[in-house]
N, C-alpha and C positions, 0 to 999 in steps of 0.2 A: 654786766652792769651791777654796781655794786646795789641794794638793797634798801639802802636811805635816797637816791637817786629818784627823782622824778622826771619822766622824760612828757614833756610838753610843745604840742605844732599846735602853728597856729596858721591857720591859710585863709584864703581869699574866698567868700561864698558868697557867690553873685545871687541873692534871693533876697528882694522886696516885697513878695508879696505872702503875704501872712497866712493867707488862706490857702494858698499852693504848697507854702512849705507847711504849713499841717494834716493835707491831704498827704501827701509825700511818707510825714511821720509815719501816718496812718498807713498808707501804703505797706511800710516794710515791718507793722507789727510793733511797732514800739509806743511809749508812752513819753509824753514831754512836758514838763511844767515851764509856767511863764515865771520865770523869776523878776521882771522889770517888765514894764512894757516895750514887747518887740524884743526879746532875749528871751531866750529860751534853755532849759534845762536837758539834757538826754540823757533816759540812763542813771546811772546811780552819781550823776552831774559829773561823768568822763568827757561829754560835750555840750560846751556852751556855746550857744548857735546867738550872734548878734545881727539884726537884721537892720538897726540903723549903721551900722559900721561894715554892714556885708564880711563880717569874719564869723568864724568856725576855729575856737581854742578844743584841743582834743589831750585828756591824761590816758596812760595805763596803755597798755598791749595791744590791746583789741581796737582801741578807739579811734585808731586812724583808718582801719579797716571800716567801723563801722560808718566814719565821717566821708569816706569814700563812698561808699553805697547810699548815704543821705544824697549827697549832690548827684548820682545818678539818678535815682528816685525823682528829687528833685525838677530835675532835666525831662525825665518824662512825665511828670505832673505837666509841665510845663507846655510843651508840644501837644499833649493830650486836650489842655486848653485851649489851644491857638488851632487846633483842627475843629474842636467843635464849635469856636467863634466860628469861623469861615468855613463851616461845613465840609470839609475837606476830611477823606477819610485815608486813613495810613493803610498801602496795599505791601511795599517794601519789605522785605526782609534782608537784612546783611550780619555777617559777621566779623567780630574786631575780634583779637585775640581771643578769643574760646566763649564771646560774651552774646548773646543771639541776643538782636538789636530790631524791635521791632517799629516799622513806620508807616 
């Protein structure tokens, strides 16, 4: 890839909820600014997380890796919520490709 080339994905990120997706942030160690309301910054702005348009715009090498592990993250902010509404405690363990998946 030539070196003036900027390579940009843009995907589908099913996340409404404002305060799940910044526990999440929070989760994996990173820092995020609100650029708009309900958009958000990651990172040295490699991802712009849009939470009225449910998209995830991702630049540079790393940041689709990174935008990967946000919507797992995600996912399990998620489920983590939804057990403590309904008192339900995750006993499950499985594995998906090399990734220990706890429920």
């Amino acid at each position: 890839m030539p070196c003036y080339e900027v390579r940009t994905v843009t995907v589908e990120f099913q996340a409404k909820n404002e305060g799940l997706f910044l526990k999440a942030v929070e989760m994996m160690g990173m820092q995020c600014n609100e650029v708009r309301p309900h958009v958000f910054s990651l990172g040295y702005n490699d991802i712009v997380v849009d939470l009225n348009t449910q998209t995830a715009r991702a630049t540079g090498q790393q940041a689709q890796d990174t935008l990967n592990r946000l919507k797992r993250a995600y996912s399990q902010v998620a489920i983590d919520a939804v057990c403590r509404q309904n008192l339900w405690t995750k006993k499950q363990q499985t594995t998906t490709s090399g990734v220990l998946m706890k429920f």
